[in-house]
SERORO-29070 format. One record per residue (C-alpha): residue number from 1; x, y, z; residue in one letter. Coordinates in steps of 0.5 Angstrom, whole numbers. Each point is the difference from the previous one (the first is absolute). Layout:
BEGIN
+--------+-------+-------+-------+-------+
! drenke !    c1 !    c2 !    c3 ! koldo !
+--------+-------+-------+-------+-------+
!    NUM !     X !     Y !     Z !     a !
...
+--------+-------+-------+-------+-------+
//
This chain:
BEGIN
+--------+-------+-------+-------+-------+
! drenke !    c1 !    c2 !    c3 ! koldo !
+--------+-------+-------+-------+-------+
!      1 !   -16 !   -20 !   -38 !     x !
!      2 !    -3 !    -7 !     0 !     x !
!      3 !    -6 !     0 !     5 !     x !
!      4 !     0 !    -5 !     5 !     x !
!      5 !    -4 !    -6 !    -1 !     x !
!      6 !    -5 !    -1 !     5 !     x !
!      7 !    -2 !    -6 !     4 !     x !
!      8 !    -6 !    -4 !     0 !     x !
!      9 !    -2 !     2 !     6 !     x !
!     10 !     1 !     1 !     7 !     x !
!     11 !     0 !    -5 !     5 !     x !
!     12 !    -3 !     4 !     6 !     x !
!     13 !    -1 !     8 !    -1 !     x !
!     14 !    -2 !     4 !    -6 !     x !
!     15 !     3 !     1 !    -6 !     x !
!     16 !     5 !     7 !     0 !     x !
!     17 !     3 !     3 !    -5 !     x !
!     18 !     5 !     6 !     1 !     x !
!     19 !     2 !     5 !    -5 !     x !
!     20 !     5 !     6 !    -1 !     x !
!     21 !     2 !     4 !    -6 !     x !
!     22 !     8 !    -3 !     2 !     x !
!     23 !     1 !     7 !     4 !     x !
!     24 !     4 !    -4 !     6 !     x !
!     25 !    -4 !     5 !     6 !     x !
!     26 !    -6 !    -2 !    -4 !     x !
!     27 !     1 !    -7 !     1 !     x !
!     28 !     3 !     0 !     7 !     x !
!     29 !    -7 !     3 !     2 !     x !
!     30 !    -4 !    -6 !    -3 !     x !
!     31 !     4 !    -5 !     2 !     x !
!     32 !    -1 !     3 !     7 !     x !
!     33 !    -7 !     0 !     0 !     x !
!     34 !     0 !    -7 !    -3 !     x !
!     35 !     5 !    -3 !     5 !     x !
!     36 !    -6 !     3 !     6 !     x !
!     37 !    -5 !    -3 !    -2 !     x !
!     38 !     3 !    -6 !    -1 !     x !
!     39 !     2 !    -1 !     9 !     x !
!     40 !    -2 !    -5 !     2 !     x !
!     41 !    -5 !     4 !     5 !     x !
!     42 !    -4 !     2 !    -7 !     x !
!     43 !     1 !    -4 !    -4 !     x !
!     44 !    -4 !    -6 !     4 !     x !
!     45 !    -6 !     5 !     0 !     x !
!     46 !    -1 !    -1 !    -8 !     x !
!     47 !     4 !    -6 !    -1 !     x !
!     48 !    -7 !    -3 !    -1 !     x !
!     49 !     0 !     4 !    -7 !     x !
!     50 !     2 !    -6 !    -6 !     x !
!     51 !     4 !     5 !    -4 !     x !
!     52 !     2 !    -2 !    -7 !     x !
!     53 !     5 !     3 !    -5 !     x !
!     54 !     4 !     2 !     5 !     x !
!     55 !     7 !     4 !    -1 !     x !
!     56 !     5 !    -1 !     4 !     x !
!     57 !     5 !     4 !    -4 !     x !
!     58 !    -1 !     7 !     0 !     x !
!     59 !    -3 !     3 !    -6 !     x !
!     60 !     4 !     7 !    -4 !     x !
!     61 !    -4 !     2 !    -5 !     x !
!     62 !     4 !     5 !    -5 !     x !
!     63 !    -4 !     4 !    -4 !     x !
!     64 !     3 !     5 !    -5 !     x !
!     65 !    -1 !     6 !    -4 !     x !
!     66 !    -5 !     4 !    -2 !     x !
!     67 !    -5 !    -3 !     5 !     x !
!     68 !     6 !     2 !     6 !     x !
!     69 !    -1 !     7 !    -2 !     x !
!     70 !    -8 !     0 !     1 !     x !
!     71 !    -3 !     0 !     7 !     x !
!     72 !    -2 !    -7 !     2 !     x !
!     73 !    -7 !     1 !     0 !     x !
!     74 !     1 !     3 !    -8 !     x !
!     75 !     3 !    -7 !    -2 !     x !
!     76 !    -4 !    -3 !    -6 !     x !
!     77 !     1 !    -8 !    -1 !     x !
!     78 !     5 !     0 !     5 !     x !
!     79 !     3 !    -7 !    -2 !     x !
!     80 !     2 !     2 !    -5 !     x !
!     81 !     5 !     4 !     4 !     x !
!     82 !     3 !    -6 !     2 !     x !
!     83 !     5 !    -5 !    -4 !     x !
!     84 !    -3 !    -6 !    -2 !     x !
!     85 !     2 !    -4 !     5 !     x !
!     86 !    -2 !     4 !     6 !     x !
!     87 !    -7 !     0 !    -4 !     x !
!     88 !     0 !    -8 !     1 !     x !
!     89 !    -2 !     2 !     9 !     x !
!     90 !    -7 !     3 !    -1 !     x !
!     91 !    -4 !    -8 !    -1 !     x !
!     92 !    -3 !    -4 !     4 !     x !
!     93 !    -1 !    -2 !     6 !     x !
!     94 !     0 !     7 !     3 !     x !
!     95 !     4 !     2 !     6 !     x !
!     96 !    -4 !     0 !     7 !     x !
!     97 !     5 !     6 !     2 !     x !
!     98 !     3 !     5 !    -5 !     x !
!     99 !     5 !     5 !     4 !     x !
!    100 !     3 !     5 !    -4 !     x !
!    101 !     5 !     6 !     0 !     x !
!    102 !     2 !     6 !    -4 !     x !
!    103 !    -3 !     4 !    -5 !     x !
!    104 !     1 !    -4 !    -7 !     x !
!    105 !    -3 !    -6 !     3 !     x !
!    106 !    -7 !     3 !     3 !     x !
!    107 !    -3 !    -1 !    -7 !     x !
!    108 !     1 !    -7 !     0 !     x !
!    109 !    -4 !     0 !     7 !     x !
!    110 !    -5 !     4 !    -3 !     x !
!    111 !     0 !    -6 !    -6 !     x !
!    112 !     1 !    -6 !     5 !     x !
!    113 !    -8 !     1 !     4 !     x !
!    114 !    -3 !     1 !    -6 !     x !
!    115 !     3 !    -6 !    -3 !     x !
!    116 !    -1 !    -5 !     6 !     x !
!    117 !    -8 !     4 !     1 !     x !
!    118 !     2 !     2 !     6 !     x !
!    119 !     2 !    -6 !     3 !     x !
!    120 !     7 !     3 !     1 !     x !
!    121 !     2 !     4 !     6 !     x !
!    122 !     4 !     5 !    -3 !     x !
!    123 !     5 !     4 !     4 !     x !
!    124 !     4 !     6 !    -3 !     x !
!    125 !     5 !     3 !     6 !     x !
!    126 !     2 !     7 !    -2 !     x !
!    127 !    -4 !     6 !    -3 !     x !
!    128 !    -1 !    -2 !    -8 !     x !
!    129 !    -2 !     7 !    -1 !     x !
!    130 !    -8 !    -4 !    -2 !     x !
!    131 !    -6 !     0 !     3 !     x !
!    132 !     0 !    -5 !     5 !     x !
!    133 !    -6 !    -3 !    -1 !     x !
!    134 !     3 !    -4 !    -5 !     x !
!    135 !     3 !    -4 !     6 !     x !
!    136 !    -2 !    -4 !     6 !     x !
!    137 !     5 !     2 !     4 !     x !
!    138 !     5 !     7 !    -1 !     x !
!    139 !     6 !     0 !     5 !     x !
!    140 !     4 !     7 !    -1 !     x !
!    141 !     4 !     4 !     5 !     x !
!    142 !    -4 !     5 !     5 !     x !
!    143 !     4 !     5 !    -3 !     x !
!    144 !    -3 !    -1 !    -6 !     x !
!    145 !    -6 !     3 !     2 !     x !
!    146 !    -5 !    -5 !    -3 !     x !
!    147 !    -6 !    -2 !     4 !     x !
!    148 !    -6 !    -5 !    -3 !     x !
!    149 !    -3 !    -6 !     4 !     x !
!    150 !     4 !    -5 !    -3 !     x !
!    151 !     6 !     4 !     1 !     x !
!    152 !     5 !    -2 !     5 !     x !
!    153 !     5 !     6 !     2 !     x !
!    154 !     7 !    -2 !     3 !     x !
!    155 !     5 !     3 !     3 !     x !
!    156 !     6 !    -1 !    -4 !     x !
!    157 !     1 !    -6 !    -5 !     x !
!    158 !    -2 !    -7 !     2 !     x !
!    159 !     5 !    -4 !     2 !     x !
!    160 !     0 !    -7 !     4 !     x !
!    161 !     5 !    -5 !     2 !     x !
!    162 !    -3 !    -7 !     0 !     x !
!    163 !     4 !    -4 !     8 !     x !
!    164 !     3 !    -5 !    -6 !     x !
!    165 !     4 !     5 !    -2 !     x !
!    166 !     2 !     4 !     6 !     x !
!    167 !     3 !    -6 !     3 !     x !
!    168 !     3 !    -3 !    -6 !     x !
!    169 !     4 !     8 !     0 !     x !
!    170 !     1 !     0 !     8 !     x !
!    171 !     4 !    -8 !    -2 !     x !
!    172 !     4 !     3 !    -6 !     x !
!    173 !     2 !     6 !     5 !     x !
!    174 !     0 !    -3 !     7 !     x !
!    175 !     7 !     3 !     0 !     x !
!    176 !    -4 !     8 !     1 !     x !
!    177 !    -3 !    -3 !     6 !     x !
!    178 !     6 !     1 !     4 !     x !
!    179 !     0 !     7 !    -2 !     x !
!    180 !    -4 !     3 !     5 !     x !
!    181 !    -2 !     7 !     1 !     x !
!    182 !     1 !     6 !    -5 !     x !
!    183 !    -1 !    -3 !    -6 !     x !
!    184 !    -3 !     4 !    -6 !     x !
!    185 !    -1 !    -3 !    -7 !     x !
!    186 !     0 !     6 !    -5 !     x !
!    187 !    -4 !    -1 !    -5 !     x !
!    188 !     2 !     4 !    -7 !     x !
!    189 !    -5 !     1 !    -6 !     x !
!    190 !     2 !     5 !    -6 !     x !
!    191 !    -2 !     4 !    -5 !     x !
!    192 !    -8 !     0 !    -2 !     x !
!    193 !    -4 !     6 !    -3 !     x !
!    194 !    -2 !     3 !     6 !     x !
!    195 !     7 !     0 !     3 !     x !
!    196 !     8 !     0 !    -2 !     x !
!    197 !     5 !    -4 !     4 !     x !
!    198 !     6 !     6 !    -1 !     x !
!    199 !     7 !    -1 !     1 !     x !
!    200 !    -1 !     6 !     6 !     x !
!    201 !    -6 !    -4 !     2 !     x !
!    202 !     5 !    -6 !     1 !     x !
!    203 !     6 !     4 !     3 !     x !
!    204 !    -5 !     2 !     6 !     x !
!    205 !    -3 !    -6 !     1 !     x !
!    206 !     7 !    -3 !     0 !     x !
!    207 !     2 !     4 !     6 !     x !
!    208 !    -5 !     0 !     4 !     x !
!    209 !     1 !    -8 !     0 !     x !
!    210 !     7 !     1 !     1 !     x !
!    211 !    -2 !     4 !     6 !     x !
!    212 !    -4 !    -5 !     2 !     x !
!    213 !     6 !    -6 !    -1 !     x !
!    214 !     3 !     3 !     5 !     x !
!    215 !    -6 !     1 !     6 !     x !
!    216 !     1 !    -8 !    -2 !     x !
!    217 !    -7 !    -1 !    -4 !     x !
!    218 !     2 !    -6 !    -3 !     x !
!    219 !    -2 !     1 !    -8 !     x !
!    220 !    -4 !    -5 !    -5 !     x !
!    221 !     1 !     5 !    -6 !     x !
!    222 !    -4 !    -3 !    -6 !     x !
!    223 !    -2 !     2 !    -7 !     x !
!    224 !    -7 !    -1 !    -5 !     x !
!    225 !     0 !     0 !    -7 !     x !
!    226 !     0 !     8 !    -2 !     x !
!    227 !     6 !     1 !     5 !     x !
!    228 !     5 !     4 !    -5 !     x !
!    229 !     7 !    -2 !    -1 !     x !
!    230 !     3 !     4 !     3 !     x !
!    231 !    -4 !     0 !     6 !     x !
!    232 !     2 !    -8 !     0 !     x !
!    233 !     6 !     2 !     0 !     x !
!    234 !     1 !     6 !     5 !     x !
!    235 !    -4 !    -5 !     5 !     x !
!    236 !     4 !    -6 !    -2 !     x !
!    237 !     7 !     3 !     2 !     x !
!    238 !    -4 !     3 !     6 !     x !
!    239 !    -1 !    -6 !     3 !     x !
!    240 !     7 !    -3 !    -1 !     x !
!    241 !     1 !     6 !     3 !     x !
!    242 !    -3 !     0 !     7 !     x !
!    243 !    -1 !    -7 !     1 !     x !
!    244 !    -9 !    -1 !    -3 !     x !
!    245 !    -2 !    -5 !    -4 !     x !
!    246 !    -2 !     1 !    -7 !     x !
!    247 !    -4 !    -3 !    -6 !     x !
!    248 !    -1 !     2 !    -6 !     x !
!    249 !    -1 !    -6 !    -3 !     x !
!    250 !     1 !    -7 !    -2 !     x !
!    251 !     8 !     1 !     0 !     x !
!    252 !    -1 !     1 !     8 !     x !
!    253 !    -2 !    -6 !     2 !     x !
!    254 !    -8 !    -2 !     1 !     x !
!    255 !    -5 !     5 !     1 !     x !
!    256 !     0 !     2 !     8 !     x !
!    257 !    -6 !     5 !    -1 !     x !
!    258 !    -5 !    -4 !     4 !     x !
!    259 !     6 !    -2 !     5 !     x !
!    260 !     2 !     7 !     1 !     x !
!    261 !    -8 !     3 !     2 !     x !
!    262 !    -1 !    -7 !     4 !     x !
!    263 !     7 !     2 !     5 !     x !
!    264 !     0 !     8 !    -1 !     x !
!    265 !    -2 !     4 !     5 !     x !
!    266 !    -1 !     7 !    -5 !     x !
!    267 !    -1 !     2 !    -7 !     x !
!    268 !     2 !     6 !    -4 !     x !
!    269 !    -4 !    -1 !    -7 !     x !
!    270 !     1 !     5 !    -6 !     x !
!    271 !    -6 !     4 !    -1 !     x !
!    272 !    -2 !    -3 !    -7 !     x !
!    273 !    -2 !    -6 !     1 !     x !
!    274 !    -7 !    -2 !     3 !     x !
!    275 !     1 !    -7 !     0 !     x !
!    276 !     7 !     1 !     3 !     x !
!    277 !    -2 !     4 !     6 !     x !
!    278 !    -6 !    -5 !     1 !     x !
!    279 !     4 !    -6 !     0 !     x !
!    280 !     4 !     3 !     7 !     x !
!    281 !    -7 !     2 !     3 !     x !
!    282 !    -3 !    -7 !    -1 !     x !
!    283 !     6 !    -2 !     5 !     x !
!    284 !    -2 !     6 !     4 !     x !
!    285 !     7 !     3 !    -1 !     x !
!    286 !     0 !     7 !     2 !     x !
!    287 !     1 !     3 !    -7 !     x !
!    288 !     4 !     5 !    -1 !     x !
!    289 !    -1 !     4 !    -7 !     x !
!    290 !     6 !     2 !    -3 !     x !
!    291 !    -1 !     6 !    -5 !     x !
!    292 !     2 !    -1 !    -7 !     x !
!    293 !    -1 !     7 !    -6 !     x !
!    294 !    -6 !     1 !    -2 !     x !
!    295 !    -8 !    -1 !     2 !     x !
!    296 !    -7 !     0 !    -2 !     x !
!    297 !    -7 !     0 !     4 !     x !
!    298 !    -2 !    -7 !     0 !     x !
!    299 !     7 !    -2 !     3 !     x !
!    300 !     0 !     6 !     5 !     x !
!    301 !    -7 !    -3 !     2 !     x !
!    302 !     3 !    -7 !     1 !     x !
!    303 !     5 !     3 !     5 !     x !
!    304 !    -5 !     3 !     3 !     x !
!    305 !    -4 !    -6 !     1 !     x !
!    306 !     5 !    -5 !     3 !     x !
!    307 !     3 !     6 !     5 !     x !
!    308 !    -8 !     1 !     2 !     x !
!    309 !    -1 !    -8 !     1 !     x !
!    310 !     6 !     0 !     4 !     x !
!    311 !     5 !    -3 !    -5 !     x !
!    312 !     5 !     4 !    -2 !     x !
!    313 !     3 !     8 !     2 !     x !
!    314 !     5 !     3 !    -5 !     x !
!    315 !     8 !    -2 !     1 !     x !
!    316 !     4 !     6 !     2 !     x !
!    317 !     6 !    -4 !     1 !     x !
!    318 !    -2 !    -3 !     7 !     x !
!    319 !    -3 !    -7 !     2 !     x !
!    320 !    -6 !    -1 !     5 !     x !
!    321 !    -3 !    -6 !     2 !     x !
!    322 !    -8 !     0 !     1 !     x !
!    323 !    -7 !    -5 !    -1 !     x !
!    324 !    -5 !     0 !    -4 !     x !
!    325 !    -5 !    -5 !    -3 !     x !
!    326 !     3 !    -4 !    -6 !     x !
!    327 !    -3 !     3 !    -6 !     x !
!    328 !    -3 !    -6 !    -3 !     x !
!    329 !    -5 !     3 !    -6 !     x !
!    330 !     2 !    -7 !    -4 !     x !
!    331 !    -4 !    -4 !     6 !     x !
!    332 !    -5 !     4 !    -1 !     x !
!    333 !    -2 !     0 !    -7 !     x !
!    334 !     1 !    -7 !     0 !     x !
!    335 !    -6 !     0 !     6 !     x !
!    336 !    -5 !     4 !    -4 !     x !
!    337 !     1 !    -6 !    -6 !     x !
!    338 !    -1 !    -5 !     4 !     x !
!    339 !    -7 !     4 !     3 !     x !
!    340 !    -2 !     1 !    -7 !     x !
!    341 !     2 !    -7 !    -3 !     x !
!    342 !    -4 !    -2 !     7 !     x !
!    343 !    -6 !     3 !    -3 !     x !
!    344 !     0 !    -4 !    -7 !     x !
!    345 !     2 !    -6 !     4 !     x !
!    346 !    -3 !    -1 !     6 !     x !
!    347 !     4 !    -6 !     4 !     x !
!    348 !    -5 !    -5 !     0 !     x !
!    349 !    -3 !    -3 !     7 !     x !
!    350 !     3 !    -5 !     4 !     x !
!    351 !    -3 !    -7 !    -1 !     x !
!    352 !    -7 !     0 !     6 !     x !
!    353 !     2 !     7 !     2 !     x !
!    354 !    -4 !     6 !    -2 !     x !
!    355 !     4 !     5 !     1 !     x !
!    356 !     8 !     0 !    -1 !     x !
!    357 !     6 !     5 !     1 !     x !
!    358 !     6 !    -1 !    -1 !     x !
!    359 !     4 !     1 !     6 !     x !
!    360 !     8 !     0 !    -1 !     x !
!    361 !     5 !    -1 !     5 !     x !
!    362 !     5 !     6 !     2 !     x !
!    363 !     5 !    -3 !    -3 !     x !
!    364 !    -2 !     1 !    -9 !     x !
!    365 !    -3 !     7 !     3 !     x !
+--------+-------+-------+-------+-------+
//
């Protein structure tokens, strides 16, 4: 896959590159973080910085065997892992900002502060199984476990969800509106390593959504990519039944999914997915954890993490409404890289004052 061309500059701000290995839960977490740092409120705060080569496009990187069969911190000439076209990203100018995600693309974080001499501020999100003094910035997930001073821990996966974006879904669905009280979105993932999405697993999951049909819950039934077949269609024919909304993909109209967490009132969100549970939980949804077959520590402790921060309590078949703070993690990774880009870049005074600070408006907080 070709890389985007990066443009010349960017008119106010740092210069940002964002990066995946093309694993879509990857991706979603960077654009995340992306998407937070570019709110008016911080943005302001390093629009000073005069970036150049700035991507605008998010960047996939597509390393290949054998270097994928190595840990990443034993890779040797890792651009030679990529197509030739891929290779053609690494010149200058250097990004201000380098925010990447996923195991295979922290050889290339690694590569890209050594290639800008430091100039680069390099932030890799999720545990790249290296030492982390090869970042500026590691963001991993509380359950991981892995500390350090320049190591943010999360609950859960960042998620954001710019104000642009929620009123352009509140508008395409204002019809939900009118939909008021009960009304749970049901969030399916699928199979993964850790956890299997059986036909038992979907046969109790589908009764007790029946059941909930009949207490007048009003369901938003959705699918993700790793959702199997047959799990789709058991749920499908479900919805037709019980009168819920269903999605599964384009063949059902225009993605509802923000719509569906804006105007619903719960969530039911299957266990395997990090990013799935806290894309309900930065809307402050009661989540409801359905279980799937299957289980592994590091999910274990991510449950516990969102059932001790307030989110979220297992699904044994009722609703319950409740309040917590909105998990926001994005919002605070995109903090800690305006303060260290703030380091490098001071905002400069104001002309015949001393001293200056810059204080924003409720409004771009």
């Amino acid at each position: 896959m070709a890389s985007p061309a990066p443009s010349a500059s960017t008119p106010n701000g740092p210069s940002i590159w964002g990066v995946s290995d093309g694993r879509a839960g990857n991706a979603a977490q960077v654009r995340a973080v992306m998407r937070a740092l570019a709110s008016p409120g911080r943005w302001m705060q390093i629009a000073h910085i005069a970036g150049e080569g700035h991507h605008e496009a998010p960047i996939t990187l597509s390393p290949r065997a054998p270097w994928t069969l190595l840990p990443g911190s034993n890779w040797p000439l890792p651009l030679r892992a990529l197509p030739a076209e891929e290779r053609t990203l690494f010149q200058p100018p250097w990004p201000d900002v380098w925010i990447a995600a996923g195991r295979r693309s922290a050889p290339y974080t690694r590569l890209i502060r050594d290639l800008s001499g430091g100039k680069t501020l390099t932030v890799q999100i999720l545990d790249p199984k290296t030492d982390p003094e090869n970042f500026d910035l590691l963001v991993v997930p509380e359950h991981d476990g892995l500390t350090g001073a320049n190591v943010i821990q999360t609950v859960g996966s960042p998620s954001h969800f710019a104000p642009d974006d929620i009123e352009a879904a509140g508008q395409a669905f204002a019809d939900l509106a009118d939909e008021a009280g009960q009304s749970c979105i049901v969030i399916l993932g699928g199979d993964s390593r850790a956890h299997t999405f059986t036909e038992e697993a979907a046969n109790h999951l589908a009764s007790q959504l029946e059941t909930l049909a009949q207490q007048k819950w009003r369901l938003r039934i959705t699918t993700s990519r790793r959702t199997p077949v047959p799990v789709i269609a058991k749920m499908r024919a479900l919805a037709d039944r019980i009168g819920a909304r269903f999605w599964a993909g384009p063949e059902d109209g225009a993605n509802p999914y923000l719509a569906w967490l804006i105007y619903s009132d719960a969530a039911i969100v299957t266990e395997d997915s990090a990013n799935m549970l806290s894309d309900a939980a930065w809307h402050g949804l009661p989540v409801h954890i359905a279980r799937l077959k299957g289980s592994s520590p590091k999910f274990d402790r991510l449950h516990e993490s969102l059932i001790a921060r307030g989110c979220a309590r297992w699904f044994e078949g009722e609703l319950d409404l409740w309040t917590y703070p909105p998990l926001r993690e994005a919002a605070r990774v995109a903090d800690a890289i305006v303060a260290r880009l703030l380091e490098r870049h001071p905002q400069p005074a104001m002309k015949g004052e001393q001293e200056q600070s810059v204080v924003l408006p409720d409004w771009l907080e």
